[in-house]
N, C-alpha and C positions, 0 to 999 in steps of 0.2 A: 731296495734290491730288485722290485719287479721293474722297475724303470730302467735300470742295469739290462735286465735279459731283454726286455723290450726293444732298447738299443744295441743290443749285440747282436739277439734275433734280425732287426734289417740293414744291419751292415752286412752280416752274412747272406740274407735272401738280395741285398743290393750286388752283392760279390758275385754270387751265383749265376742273378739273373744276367749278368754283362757277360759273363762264361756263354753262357748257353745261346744268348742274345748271336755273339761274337761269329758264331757256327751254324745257323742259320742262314737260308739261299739258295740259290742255285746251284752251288758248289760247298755241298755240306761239309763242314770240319766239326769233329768229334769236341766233347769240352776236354777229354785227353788231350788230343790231339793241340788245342787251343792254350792251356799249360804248358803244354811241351814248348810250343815255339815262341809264347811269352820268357820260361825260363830259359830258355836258348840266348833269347836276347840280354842275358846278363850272364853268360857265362857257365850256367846251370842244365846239366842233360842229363834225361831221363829217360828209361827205354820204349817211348813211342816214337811211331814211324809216320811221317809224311812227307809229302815232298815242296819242293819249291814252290812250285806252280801254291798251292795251299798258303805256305807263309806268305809268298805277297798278297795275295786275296785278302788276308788276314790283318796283316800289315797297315798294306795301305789302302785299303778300300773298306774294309768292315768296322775296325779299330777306329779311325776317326770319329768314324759314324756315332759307333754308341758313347764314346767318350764325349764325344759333344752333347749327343741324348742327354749323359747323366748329368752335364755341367748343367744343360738349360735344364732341362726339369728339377736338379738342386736348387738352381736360382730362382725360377718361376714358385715354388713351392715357398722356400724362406721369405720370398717375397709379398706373397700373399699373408702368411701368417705376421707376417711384419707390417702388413697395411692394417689387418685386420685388429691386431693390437692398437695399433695407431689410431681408425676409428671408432675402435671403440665398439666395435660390429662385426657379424662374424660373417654377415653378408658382402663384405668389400673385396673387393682386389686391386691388382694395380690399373684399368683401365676406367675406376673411378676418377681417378684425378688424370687424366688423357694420356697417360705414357703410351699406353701401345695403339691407338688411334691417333695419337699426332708422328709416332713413328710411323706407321701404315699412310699416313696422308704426303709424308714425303719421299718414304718408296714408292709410290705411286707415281706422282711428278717427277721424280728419277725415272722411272721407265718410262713414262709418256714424253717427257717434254726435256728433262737436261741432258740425256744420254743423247741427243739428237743434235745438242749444239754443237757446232763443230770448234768452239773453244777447250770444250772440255774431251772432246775425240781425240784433239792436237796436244791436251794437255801432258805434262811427263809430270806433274805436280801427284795430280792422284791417279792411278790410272783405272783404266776404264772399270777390268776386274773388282777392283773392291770400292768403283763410284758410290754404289749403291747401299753397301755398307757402311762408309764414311757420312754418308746424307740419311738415311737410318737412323744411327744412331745420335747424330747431331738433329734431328728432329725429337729426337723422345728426348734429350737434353731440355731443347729451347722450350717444347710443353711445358714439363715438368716447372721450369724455371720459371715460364711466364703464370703457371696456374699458383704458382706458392709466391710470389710478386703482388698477384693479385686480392691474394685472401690474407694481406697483411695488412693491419690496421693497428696504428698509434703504434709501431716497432713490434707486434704482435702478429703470428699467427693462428687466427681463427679456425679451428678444425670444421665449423660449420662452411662459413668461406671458403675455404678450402674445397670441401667437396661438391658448391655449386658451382663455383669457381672451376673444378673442374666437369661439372656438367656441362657447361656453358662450352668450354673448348672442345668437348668432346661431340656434341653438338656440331659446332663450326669445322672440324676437322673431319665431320661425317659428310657433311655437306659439301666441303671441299674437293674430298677424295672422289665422290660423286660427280662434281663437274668438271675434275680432270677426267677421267673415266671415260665421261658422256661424249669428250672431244680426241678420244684413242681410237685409232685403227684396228682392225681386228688384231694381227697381233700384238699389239702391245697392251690393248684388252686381256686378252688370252693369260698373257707373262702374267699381269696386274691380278689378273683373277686367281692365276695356281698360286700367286705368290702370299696372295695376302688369305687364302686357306690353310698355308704352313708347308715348310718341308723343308728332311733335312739329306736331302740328295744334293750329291756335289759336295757337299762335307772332307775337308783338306785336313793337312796337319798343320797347314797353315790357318786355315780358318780355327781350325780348335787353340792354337798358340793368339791368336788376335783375342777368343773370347774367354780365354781363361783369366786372365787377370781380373777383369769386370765380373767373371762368379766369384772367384776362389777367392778375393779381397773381402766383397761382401756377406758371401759366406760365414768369413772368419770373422769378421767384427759385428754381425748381427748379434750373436749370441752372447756377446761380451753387451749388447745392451740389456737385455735380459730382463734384468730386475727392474729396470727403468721401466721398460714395458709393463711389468706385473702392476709396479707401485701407477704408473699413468691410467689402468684400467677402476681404476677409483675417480677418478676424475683429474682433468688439469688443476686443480689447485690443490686437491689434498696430495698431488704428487708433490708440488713445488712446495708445499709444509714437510714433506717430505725430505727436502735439500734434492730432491731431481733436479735440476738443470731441462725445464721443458724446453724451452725455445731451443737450445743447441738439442737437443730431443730429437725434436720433429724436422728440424734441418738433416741432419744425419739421416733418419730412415728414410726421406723423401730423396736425400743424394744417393744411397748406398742400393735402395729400391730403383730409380732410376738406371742407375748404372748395368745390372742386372734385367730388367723387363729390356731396355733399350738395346744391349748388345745379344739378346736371346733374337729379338723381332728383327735385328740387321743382318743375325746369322741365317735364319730357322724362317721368319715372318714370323706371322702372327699365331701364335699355338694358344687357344683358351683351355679353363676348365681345370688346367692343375694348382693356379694359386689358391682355389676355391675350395675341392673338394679335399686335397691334400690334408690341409689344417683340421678341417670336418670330421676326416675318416680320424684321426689322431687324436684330435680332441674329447672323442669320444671311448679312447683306451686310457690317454696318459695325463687326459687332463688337460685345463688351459696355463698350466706354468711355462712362461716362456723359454724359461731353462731348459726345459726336456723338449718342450714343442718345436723350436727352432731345427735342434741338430735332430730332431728324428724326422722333421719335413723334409732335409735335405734328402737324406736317406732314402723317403719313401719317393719322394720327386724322381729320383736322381731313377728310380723301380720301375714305376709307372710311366714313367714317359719315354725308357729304351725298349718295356715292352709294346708301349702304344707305336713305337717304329716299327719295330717286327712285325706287328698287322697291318701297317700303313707298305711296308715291303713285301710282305706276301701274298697278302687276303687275294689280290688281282693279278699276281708276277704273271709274265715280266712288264705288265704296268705298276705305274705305284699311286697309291692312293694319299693324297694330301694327309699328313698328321695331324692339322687343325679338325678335319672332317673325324678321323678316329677319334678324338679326344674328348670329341662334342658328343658321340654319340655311345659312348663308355661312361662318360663324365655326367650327364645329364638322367640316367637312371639311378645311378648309384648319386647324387646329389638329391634326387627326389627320393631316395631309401633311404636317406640319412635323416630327412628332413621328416617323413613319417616318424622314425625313431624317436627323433625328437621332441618333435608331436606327443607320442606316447608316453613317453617319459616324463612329462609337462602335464599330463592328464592323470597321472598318478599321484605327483608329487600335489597335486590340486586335492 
């Protein structure tokens, strides 16, 4: 029953905060006002007053924005608790095995060096607008793919392997990023640096149609692993005495995780800090059962990272402040108060 209102408590506070989120700006709209011209759009009217000028703001410039928020930060969060189940560790996320550094090292070389060729200027294949997206997320793929290639031995993958495995690329992807970089002209310096800090400015309805499917799919089938997860935190073999199915296991979280970090970092760049402390903050109300951990990460992700926009849009308006830079610096105290906690709780139970 308390895991019931736990879950009900942040779907309502996630509800809310996209309400209030929504209304927020330079051209404030009311969360009245905000319902009103939501149920407008199905047909549904209520006696509040606004005008036009308001619904499109609302529409098409605010509305994408946080709807994207909540998609990436549901997916960054499920994601993290899904690595971390995975290793076993509650220190992990997905930049352990290179997803979002082998994405960043070829958004990189898209801005420096392929956006420049004039094959791909001329091209009508992908065009210019979503180059960057396309190579994006087709880098956090080929990571992914070459680090779990790598850490397989005898038709096996090693979860040890794995995670030097992807040390190792994460490494080489740093370094790489690094010597593209070194050979960018100011602006394309400039691009490469806001981008790979985070943001979700520019934010379409198109862009939120391209990255819903890569949340909303893994989303939905993480929590259907669930139990897998549970039984695998005993170890690989007592899960497989178990009747787990490890090997398709770790296949699945690694695709479904991929899918997810890689279309967040193509949309948004790089945003740290929510697959980490997410799980942390939750873990420490409702427990490490993956059943309740998953979908109430989504939830709380989906919270924390529309209101880490709103400070990333406000704190400086009418500049905006990178969301990777909010996230880091919200995310990093309350991860060091988690971890005191923790601490404590450890000295007692001693």
């Amino acid at each position: 029953m308390k895991s019931k209102r736990i879950t009900i408590g942040l779907l309502i506070l996630m509800i809310g905060t996209a309400i209030i989120a929504s209304g927020i700006g330079a051209m404030h709209i009311s969360p009245q006002q905000v319902i009103a011209i939501l149920l407008n759009q199905i047909k549904i009217h209520i006696p509040v007053t606004y005008d036009e000028g308001l619904a499109n703001v609302l529409l098409q410039i605010r509305l994408p924005r946080v709807v994207a928020a909540m998609l990436i930060g549901s997916g960054l969060a499920v994601a993290g608790a899904a690595m971390q189940g995975f290793f076993r560790n509650p220190m992990a996320d997905p930049t352990l095995i290179g997803i979002s550094f082998g994405a960043s090292f070829f958004a990189v070389l898209t801005i420096v060096v392929l956006s420049s060729l004039p094959i791909l200027n001329n091209s009508s294949l992908i065009p210019k607008y979503y180059l960057l997206n396309v190579t994006t997320f087709g880098g956090a793929c080929l990571t992914s793919f070459l680090v779990f290639r790598l850490s397989k031995t005898g038709g096996r993958s090693l979860i040890t392997t794995l995670l030097l495995a992807g040390l190792a690329i994460n490494a080489m992807c740093r370094a790489l990023t690094d010597l593209v970089t070194y050979v960018a002209n100011d602006e394309q310096l400039r691009t490469a640096t806001f981008w790979t800090m985070g943001s979700l400015g520019g934010i379409t309805w198109s862009s939120v149609l391209a990255l819903l499917p890569f949340m909303l799919v893994p989303i939905i089938l993480l929590p259907r692993l669930a139990k897998s997860l549970n039984a695998f935190a005993l170890g690989e073999q007592e899960a497989a005495y178990l009747g787990i199915k490890v090997k398709r296991l770790k296949t699945m979280i690694v695709v479904l995780t991929t899918l997810m970090v890689g279309a967040s970092v193509a949309i948004a760049g790089v945003i740290g800090f929510v697959g980490l402390i997410v799980p942390h903050m939750l873990r420490s109300v409702t427990g490490s059962d993956h059943r309740l951990l998953l979908p109430n990460c989504a939830l709380l992700g989906a919270t924390l990272l529309t209101l880490a926009d709103v400070v990333s849009r406000t704190i400086i308006a009418p500049a905006e402040l990178p969301i990777g830079i909010v996230t880091a610096v919200i995310g990093t105290p309350v991860f060091v108060l988690l971890l005191i906690k923790q601490k404590k709780q450890l000295r007692l139970l001693s």
